[in-house]
N, C-alpha and C positions, 0 to 999 in steps of 0.2 A: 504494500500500500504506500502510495506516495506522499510525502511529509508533505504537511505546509510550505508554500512557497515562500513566505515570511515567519521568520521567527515565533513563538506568541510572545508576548508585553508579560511579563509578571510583576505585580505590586508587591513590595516586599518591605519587612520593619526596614528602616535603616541601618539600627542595632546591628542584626542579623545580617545585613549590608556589608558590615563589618567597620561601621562610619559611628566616628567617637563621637554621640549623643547622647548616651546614658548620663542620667543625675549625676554618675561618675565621674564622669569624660570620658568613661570606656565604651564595649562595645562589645553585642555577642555573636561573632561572627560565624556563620556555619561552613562550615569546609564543602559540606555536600553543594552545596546552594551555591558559591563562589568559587569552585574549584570546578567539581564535576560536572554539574549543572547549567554554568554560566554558558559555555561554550554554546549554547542549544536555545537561549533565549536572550529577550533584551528586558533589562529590571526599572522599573520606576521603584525609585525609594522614597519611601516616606516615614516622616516621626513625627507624630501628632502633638506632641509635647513642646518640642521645639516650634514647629509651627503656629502652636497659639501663643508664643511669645513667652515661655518656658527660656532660663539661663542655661547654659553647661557649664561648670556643672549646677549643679541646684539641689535643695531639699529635695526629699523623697515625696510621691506621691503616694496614697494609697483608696481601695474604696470601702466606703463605708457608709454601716446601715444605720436611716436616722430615720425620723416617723414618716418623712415624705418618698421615701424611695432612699435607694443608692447614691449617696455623692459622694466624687475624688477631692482630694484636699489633703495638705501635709498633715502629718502623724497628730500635729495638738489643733487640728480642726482649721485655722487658716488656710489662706489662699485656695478656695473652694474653682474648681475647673471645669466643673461637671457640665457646665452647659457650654463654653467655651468649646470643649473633647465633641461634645456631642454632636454641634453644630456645623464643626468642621468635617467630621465623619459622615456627616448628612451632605456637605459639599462636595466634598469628594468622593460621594458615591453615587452622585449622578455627574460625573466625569468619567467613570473608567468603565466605559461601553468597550472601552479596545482593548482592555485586560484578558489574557484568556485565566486568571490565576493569581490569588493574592498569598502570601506567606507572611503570619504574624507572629510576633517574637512572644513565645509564654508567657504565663503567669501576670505578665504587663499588666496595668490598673486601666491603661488607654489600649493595650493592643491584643490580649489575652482570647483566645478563642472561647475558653471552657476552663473550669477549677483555680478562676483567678480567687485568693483571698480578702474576703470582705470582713474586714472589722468590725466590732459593734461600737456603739457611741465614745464606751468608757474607755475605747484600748486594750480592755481583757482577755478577750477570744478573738478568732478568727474562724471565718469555713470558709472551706476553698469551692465555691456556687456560683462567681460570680463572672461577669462578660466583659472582657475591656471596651470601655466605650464609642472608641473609634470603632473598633471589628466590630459593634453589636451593628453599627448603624453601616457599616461595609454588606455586612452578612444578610439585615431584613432590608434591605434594598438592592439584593443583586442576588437572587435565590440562587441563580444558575450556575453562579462562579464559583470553581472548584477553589477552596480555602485551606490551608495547614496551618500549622504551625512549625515552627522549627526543630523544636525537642521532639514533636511527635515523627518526623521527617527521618530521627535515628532507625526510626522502624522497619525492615525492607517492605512488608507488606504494606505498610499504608504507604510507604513511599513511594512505590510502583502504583500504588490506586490514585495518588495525586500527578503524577505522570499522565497517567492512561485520559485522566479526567480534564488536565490540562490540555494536551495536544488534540484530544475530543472534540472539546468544543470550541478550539481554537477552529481546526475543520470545520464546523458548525458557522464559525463567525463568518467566514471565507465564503461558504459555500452561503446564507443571505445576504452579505454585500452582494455575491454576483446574481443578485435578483432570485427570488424564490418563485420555485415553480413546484407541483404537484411530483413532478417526474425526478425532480431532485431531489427533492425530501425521502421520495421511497427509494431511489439508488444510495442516499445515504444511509438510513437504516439497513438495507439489503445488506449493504458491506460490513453493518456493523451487530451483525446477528447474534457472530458466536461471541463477541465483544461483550455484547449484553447477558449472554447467554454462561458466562462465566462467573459474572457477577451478582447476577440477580434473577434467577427462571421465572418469577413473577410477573416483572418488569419486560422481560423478553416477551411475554402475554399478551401482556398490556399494553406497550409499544405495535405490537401486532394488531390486535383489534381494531385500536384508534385510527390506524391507518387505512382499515377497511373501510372506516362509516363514511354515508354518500353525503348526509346530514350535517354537514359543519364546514366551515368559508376555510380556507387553506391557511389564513393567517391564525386563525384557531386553532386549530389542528396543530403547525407547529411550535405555536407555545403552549399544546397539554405535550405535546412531543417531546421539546426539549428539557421542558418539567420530571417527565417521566426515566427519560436515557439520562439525567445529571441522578436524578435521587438512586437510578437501578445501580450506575456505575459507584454510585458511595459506598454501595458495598465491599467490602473487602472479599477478594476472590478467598475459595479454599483450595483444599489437594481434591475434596471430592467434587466442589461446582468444576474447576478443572479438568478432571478426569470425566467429565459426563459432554464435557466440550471436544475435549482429545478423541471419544470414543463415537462422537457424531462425524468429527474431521476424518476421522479412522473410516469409515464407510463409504468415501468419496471411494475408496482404491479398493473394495472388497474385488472390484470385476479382474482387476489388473496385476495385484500382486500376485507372486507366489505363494505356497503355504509357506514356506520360511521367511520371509517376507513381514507375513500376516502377522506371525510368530511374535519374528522380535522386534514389531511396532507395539503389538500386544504387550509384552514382555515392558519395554520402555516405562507404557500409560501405566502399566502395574506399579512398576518401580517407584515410578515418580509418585503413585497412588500413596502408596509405603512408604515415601519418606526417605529415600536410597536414593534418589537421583534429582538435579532442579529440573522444573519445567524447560529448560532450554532443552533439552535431553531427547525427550520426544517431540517435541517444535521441529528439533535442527533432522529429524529424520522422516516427519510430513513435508517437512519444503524440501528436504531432497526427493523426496518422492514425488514431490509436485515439480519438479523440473523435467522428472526422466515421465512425469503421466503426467502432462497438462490438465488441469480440471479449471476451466473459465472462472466459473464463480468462485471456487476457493481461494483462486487467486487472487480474487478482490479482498477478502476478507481483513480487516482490521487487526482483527485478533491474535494474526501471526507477526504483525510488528505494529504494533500501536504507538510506538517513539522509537527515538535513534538507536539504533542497536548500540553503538557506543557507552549509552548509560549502565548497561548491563545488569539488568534489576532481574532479570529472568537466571540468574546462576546462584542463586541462594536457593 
């Protein structure tokens, strides 16, 4: 399957940027994200902190629960942000239409996706419940946009699902710039069957059905579409949704291989099934198989290279 012809854009903390912003003057910079990564996209950075006229370094911020809601402010209740964080997150989230993919720095009180620490009034406790401000207002005004965070990015599973989710809808963005049509929509899904099909059998359903109905304007249709292909893809793939996708791809060649053949592609999906081998394993021996037996449509399929092979997220 053919990459984007453009990079995708990723919005990224700055922190993680590895751009000395921090309260500190440091910086939490990801190697994956700057090293491995970079090469494959182009990053807008952002830090919401500095932007609303935040010093470097400066007091700490944190969030904390008072009777009216959540608000951020240094440790003894001064310099209150919370609407300052909020407003600019709401700015900048009807700006990044061209994002295929935002990446924000944990635990952050402004950038946090999930288990940020919220204070209670007196400084006693903490529980970690709460949403940085900026991501909350990134996150409910861009449902579609595939989000991480960076400590979660150590993960190779999620790490490859935010991959797969970016360069997705990256294709997505490309493909309605160049004018949406009925016939395009469904050549996209077609490609991207067993894509879905690894991630989420529900969602592979469902995406199916929707595409059937006569009953609904094409502009509809593809926002429940792309509604439905970002929520299926959130999934994290397994060894078993995988091995039920290997053993669909396995069927394109029952006419053509030999029994030994059959064997030890069999053999392969087991292995990988079990835990003995990565998913490249049995991949790198359906595309050899798919070179020496052309199968048209398998060859379109997403699933056998969703990003650059160079990131190598397929060998864990």
């Amino acid at each position: 399957m053919k990459l984007p012809d453009k990079k995708p854009y990723i919005g990224i903390s700055a922190c993680v940027a590895g751009l000395n912003v921090r309260f500190d003057k440091g910086h939490k910079k990801s190697d994956f994200c700057m090293t491995h990564l970079a090469p494959f996209v182009e990053y807008q950075t952002y830090c919401p902190e500095v932007a609303i006229g935040l010093p470097t370094p400066r007091p700490t911020i944190r969030q904390v629960q008072l009777e009216d809601g959540i608000h951020v402010s240094r440790p003894d209740g001064n310099g209150d942000v919370t609407q300052s964080l909020t407003e600019y997150g709401q700015n900048i989230a009807q700006q990044i239409d061209h994002l295929s993919g935002f990446i924000f720095c944990q635990k952050s009180p402004s950038c946090g996706m999930e288990r940020v620490k919220v204070y209670q009034a007196d400084g006693k406790g903490s529980m970690p419940s709460g949403i940085g401000l900026f991501a909350k207002q990134i996150m409910a005004m861009n449902p579609n946009l595939p989000c991480e965070e960076n400590g979660r990015l150590c993960d190779p599973a999620l790490r490859e699902n935010f991959m797969i989710r970016v360069f997705t809808y990256r294709h997505w963005q490309d493909m309605v710039n160049s004018g949406l049509t009925k016939h395009k929509l469904i050549q996209f899904h077609s490609e991207r069957k067993y894509l879905l099909m690894s991630h989420h059998l529900i969602s592979y359903k469902e995406t199916g059905q929707l595409l059937a109905k006569a009953d609904i304007s094409l502009q509809e249709m593809a926002q429940q579409y792309i509604r439905l292909l970002m929520a299926g893809l959130k999934h994290v793939s397994t060894h078993k949704s995988h091995t039920n996708t290997l053993q669909h791809l396995q069927g394109y060649f029952k006419k053509v291989l030999t029994k030994e053949q059959k064997q030890e592609l069999s053999s392969h999906i087991t292995h990988f099934r079990e835990g003995l081998v990565p998913l490249v394993v049995p991949l790198t021996l359906i595309n050899h198989y798919l070179k020496e037996f052309p199968q048209q449509y398998l060859a379109t399929q997403v699933y056998l290279s969703p990003y650059p092979k160079e990131l190598k997220l397929r060998y864990i």
